[in-house]
C-alpha positions as a LaTeX table, in Angstrom:
\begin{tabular}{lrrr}
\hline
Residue & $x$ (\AA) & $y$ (\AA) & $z$ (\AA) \\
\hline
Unk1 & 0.00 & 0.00 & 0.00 \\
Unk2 & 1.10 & 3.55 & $-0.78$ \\
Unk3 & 2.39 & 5.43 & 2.34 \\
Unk4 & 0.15 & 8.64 & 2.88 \\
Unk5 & 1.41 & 12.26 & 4.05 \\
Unk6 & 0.62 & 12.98 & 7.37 \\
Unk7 & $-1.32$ & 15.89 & 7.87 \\
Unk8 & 0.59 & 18.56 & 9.63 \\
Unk9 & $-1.86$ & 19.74 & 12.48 \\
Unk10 & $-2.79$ & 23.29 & 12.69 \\
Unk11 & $-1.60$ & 25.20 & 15.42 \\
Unk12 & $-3.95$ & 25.83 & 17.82 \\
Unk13 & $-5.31$ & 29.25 & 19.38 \\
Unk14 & $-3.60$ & 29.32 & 22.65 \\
Unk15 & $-0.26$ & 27.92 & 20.49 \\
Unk16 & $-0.50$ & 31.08 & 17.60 \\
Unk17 & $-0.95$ & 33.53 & 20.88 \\
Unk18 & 2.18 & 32.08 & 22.66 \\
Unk19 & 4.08 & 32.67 & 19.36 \\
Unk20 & 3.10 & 36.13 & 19.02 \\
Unk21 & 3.44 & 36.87 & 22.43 \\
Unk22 & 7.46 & 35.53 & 22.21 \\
Unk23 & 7.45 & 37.64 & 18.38 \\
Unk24 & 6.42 & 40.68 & 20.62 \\
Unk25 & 8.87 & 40.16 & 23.43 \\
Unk26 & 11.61 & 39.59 & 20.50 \\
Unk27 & 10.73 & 43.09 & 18.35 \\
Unk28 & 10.51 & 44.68 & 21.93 \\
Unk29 & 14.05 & 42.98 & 22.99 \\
Unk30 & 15.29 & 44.40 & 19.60 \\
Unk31 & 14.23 & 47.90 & 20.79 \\
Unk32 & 16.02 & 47.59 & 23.84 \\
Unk33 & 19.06 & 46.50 & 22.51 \\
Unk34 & 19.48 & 49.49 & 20.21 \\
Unk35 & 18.68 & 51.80 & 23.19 \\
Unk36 & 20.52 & 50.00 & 25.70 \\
Unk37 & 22.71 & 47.94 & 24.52 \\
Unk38 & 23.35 & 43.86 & 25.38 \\
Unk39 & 24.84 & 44.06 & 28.54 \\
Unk40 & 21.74 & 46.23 & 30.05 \\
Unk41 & 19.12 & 43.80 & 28.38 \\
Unk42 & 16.31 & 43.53 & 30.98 \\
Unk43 & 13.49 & 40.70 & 31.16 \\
Unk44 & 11.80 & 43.39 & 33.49 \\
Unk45 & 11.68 & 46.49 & 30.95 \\
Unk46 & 10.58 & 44.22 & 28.03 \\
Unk47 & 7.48 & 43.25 & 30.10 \\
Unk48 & 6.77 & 46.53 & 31.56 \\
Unk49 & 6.92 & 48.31 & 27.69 \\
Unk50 & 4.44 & 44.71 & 26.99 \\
Unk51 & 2.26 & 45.78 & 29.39 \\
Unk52 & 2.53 & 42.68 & 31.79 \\
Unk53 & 3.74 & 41.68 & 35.21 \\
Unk54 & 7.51 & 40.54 & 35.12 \\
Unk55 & 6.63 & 37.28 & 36.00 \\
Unk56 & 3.89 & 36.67 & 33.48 \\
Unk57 & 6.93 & 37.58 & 30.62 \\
Unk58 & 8.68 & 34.34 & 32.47 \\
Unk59 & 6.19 & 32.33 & 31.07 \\
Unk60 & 7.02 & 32.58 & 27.54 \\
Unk61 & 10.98 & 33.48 & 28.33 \\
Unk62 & 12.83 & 31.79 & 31.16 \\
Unk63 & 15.41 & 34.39 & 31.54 \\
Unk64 & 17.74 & 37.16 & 30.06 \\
Unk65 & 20.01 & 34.50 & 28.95 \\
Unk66 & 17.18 & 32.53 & 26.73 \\
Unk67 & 16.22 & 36.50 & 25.48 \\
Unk68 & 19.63 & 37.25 & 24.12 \\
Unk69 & 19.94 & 33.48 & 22.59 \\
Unk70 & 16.39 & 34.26 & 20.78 \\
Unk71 & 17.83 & 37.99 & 19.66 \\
Unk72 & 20.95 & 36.21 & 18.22 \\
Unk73 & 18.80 & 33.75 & 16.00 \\
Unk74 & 16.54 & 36.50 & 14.94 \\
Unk75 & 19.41 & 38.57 & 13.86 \\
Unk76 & 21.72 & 35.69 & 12.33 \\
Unk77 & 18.53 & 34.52 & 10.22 \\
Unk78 & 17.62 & 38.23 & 9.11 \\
Unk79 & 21.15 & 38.61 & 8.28 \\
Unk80 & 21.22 & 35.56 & 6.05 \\
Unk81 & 17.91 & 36.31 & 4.31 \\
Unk82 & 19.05 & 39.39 & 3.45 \\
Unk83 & 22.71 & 37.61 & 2.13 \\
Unk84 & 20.43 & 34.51 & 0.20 \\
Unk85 & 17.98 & 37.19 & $-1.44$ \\
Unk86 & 20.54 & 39.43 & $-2.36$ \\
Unk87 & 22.84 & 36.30 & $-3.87$ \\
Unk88 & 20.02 & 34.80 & $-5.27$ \\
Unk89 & 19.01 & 37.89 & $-7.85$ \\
Unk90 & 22.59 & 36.90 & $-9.80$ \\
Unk91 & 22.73 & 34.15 & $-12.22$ \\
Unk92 & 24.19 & 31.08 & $-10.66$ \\
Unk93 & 27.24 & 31.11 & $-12.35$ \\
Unk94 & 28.10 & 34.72 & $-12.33$ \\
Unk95 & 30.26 & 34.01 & $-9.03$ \\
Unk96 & 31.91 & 37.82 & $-9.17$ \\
Unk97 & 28.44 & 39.02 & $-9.02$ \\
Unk98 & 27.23 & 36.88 & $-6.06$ \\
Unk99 & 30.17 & 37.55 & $-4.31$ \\
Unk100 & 29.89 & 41.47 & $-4.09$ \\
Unk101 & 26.15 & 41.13 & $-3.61$ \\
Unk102 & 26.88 & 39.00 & $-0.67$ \\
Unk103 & 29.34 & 41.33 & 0.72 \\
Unk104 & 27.12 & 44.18 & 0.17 \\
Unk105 & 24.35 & 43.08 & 1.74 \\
Unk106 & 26.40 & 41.93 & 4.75 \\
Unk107 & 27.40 & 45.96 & 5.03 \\
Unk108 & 24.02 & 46.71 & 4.36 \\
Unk109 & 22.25 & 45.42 & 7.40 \\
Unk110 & 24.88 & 46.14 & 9.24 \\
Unk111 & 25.30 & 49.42 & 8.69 \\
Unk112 & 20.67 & 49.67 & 9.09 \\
Unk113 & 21.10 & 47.30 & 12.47 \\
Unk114 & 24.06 & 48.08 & 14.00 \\
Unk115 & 23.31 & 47.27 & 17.90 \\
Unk116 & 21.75 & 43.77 & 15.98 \\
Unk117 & 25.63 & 43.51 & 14.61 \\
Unk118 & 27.35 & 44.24 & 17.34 \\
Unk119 & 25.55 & 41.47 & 19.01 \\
Unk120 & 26.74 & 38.73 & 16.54 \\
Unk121 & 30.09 & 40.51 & 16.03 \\
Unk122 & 31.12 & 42.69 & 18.88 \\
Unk123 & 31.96 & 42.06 & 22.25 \\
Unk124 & 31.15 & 39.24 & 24.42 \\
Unk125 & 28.06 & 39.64 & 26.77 \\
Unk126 & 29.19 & 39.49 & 30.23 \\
Unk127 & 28.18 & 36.26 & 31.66 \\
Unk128 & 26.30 & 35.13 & 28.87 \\
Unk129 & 27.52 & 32.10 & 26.68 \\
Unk130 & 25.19 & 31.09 & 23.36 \\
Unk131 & 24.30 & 27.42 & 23.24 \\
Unk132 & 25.92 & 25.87 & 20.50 \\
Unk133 & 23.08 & 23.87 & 19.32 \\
Unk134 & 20.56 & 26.32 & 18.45 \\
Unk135 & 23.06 & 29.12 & 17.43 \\
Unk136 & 25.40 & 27.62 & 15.15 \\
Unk137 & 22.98 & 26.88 & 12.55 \\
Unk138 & 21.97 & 29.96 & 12.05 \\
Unk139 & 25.26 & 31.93 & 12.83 \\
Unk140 & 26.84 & 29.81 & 9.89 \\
Unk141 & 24.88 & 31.14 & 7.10 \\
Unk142 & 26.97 & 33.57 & 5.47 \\
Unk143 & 29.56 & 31.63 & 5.87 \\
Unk144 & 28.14 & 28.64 & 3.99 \\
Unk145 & 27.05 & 31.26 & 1.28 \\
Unk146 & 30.48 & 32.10 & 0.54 \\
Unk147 & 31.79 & 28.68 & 0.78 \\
Unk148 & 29.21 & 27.50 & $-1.88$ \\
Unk149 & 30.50 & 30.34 & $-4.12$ \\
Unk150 & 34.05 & 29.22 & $-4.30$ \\
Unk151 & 33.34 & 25.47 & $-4.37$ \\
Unk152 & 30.63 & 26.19 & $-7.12$ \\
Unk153 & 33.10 & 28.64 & $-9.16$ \\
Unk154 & 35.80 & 25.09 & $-8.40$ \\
Unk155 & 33.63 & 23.01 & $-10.07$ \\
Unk156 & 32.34 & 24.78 & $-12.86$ \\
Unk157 & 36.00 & 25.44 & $-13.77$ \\
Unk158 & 36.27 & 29.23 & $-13.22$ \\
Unk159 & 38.71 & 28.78 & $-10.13$ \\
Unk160 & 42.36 & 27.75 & $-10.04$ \\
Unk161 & 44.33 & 26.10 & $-7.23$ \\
Unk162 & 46.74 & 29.16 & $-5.70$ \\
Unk163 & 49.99 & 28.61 & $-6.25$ \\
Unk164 & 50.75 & 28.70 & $-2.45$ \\
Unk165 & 50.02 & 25.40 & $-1.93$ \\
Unk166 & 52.82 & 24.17 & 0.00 \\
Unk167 & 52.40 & 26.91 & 2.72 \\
Unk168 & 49.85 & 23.98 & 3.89 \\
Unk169 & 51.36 & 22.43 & 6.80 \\
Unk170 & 49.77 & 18.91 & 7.64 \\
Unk171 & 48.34 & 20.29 & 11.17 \\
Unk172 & 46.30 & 23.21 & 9.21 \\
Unk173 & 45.52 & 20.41 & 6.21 \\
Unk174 & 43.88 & 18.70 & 8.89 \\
Unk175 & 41.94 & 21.25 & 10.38 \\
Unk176 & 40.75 & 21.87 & 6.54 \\
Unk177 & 39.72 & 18.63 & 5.55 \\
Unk178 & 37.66 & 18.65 & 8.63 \\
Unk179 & 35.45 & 21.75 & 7.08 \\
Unk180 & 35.86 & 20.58 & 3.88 \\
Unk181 & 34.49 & 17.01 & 4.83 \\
Unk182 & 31.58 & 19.09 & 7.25 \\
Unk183 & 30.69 & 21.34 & 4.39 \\
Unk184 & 30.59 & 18.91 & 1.33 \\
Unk185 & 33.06 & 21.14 & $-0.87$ \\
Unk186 & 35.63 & 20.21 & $-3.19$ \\
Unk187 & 37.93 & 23.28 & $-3.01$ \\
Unk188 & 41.29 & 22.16 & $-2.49$ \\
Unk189 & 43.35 & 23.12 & 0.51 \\
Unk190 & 45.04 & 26.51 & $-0.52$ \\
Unk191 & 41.61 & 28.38 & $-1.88$ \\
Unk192 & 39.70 & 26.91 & 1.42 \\
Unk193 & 42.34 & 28.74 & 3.56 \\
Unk194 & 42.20 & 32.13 & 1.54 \\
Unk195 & 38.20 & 31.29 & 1.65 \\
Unk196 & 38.82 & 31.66 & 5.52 \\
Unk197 & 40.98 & 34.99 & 4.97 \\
Unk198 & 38.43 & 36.51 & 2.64 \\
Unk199 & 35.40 & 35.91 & 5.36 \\
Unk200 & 37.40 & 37.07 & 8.10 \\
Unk201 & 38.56 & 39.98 & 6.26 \\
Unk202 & 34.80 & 40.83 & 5.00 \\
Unk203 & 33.63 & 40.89 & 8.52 \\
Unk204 & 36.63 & 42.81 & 9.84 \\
Unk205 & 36.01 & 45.41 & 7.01 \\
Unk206 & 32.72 & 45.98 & 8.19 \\
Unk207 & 33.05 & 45.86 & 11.74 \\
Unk208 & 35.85 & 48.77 & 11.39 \\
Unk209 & 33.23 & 51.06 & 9.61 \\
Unk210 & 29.91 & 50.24 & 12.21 \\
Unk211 & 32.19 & 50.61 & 14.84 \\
Unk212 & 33.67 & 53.73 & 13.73 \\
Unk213 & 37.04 & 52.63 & 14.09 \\
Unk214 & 38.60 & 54.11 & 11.06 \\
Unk215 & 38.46 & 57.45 & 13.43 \\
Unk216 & 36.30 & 60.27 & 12.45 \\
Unk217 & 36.47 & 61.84 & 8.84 \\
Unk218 & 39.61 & 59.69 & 7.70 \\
Unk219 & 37.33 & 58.50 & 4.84 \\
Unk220 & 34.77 & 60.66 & 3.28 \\
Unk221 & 33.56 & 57.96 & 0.66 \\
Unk222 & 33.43 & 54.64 & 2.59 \\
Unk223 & 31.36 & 53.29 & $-0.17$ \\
Unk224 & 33.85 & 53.37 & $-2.58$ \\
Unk225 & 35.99 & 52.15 & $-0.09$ \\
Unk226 & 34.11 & 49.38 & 0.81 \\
Unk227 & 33.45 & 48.89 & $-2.92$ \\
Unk228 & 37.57 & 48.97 & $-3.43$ \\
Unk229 & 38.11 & 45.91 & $-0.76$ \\
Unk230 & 35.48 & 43.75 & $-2.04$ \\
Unk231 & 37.11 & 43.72 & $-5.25$ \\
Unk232 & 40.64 & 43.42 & $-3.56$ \\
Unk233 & 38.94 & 40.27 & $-1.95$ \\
Unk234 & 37.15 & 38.66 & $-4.92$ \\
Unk235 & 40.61 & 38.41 & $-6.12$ \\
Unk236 & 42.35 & 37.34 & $-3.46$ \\
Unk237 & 39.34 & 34.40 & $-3.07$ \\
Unk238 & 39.89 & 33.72 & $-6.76$ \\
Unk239 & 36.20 & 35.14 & $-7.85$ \\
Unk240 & 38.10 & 38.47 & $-9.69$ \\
Unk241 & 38.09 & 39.39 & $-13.57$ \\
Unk242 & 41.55 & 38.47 & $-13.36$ \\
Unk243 & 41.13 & 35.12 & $-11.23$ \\
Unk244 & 38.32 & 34.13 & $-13.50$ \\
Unk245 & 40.30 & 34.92 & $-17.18$ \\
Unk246 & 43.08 & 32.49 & $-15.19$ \\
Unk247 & 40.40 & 30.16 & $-13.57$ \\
Unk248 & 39.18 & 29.20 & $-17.20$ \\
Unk249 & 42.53 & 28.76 & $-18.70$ \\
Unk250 & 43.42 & 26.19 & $-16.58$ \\
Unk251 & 40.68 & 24.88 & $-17.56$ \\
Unk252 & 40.38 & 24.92 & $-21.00$ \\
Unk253 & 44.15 & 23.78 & $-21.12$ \\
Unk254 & 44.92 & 21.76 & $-18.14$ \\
Unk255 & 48.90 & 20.37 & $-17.62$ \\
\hline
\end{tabular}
């Protein structure tokens, strides 16, 4: 006999007023933390601005801890929607493209949510430690965007093994077989490392400019500067005009 679907059950009215209850207490967390800041979150002020008792708000959220863990997931998952809808208006194998469109919209919401940013990015929380298993998932996103760039630029041919292979030492070969194994990618050592450079060096980028660290009027067109190190980093990971004109060489006449 044929197997039949199960029928997902509808949720009922008490379970859709919970979840809007916790969406409220989120939006209203979000509020806070752009006022406030992370390390003055309070359980207390959310309720009071909900218009409940402090320990009717502990119903739906246990603590400040299990506040700031559902303020990281809303903010990694914004960020990567943003990062997958802005990727995904580029043809699939226009890799340049989807690279500064992923880099872009990174700055973007940064730049719009910046207390949101410094959550993910900034400074630890005092006392506060994110559980693993219901933030990595999300916190990973962008990551696994840009991996699935360079493994998908590998594949299709448009991306040649560095030259600076043998800087590879068998401890660090290890450590990138592990990702590579984790991940499902078929980039070879050398462009998995500069993978890791580029992402590090996308985030850093940004994190200097929403946290003003470049000082005050040192640059008076940080688009175009932002617009000058994506390009420096598209060819560093490989994705440039350059990189690509070299990627499909190899290619088309392999040694």
């Amino acid at each position: 006999m044929p197997q039949t679907e199960l029928a997902v059950k509808p949720p009922t009215p008490r379970e859709r007023a919970r979840a809007r209850t916790i969406e409220d207490i989120v939006r209203l967390g979000r509020e806070h933390l752009a006022v406030h800041g992370a390390a003055a979150l309070s359980l207390r002020a959310v309720a009071r601005d909900l218009g409940v008792v402090s320990s009717a708000v502990y119903r739906y959220v246990e603590n400040r801890e299990e506040l700031l863990t559902l303020l990281l997931i809303d903010a990694y998952n914004e960020l990567g929607d943003e990062v997958d809808a802005a990727v995904a208006t580029l043809p699939v194998t226009d890799f340049a493209g989807r690279f500064n469109a992923l880099g872009s919209a990174v700055r973007r919401w940064a730049l719009r949510e910046p207390a949101r940013y410094g959550l993910l990015f900034g400074s630890p929380v005092p006392g506060y430690q994110a559980p693993a298993e219901r933030t990595t998932a999300p916190g990973t996103r962008v990551i696994y965007a840009l991996m699935a760039l360079l493994d998908g630029a590998y594949r299709a041919g448009r991306l040649a093994a560095p030259d600076d292979q043998a800087v590879i030492v068998p401890v660090l070969s290890d450590d990138l077989e592990r990702i590579r194994s984790g991940m499902g990618l078929a980039v070879p050592d050398g462009l998995l490392a500069r993978g890791a450079l580029v992402w590090t060096s996308l985030f850093g980028a940004v994190s200097f400019e929403v946290f003003g660290q470049y000082g005050a009027g040192t640059f008076a067109a940080p688009d175009e500067l932002f617009a000058h190190h994506l390009a420096v980093l598209a060819e560093l990971a490989g994705l440039g005009q350059s990189s690509q004109r070299a990627g499909r060489q190899t290619a088309d006449h392999p040694e």
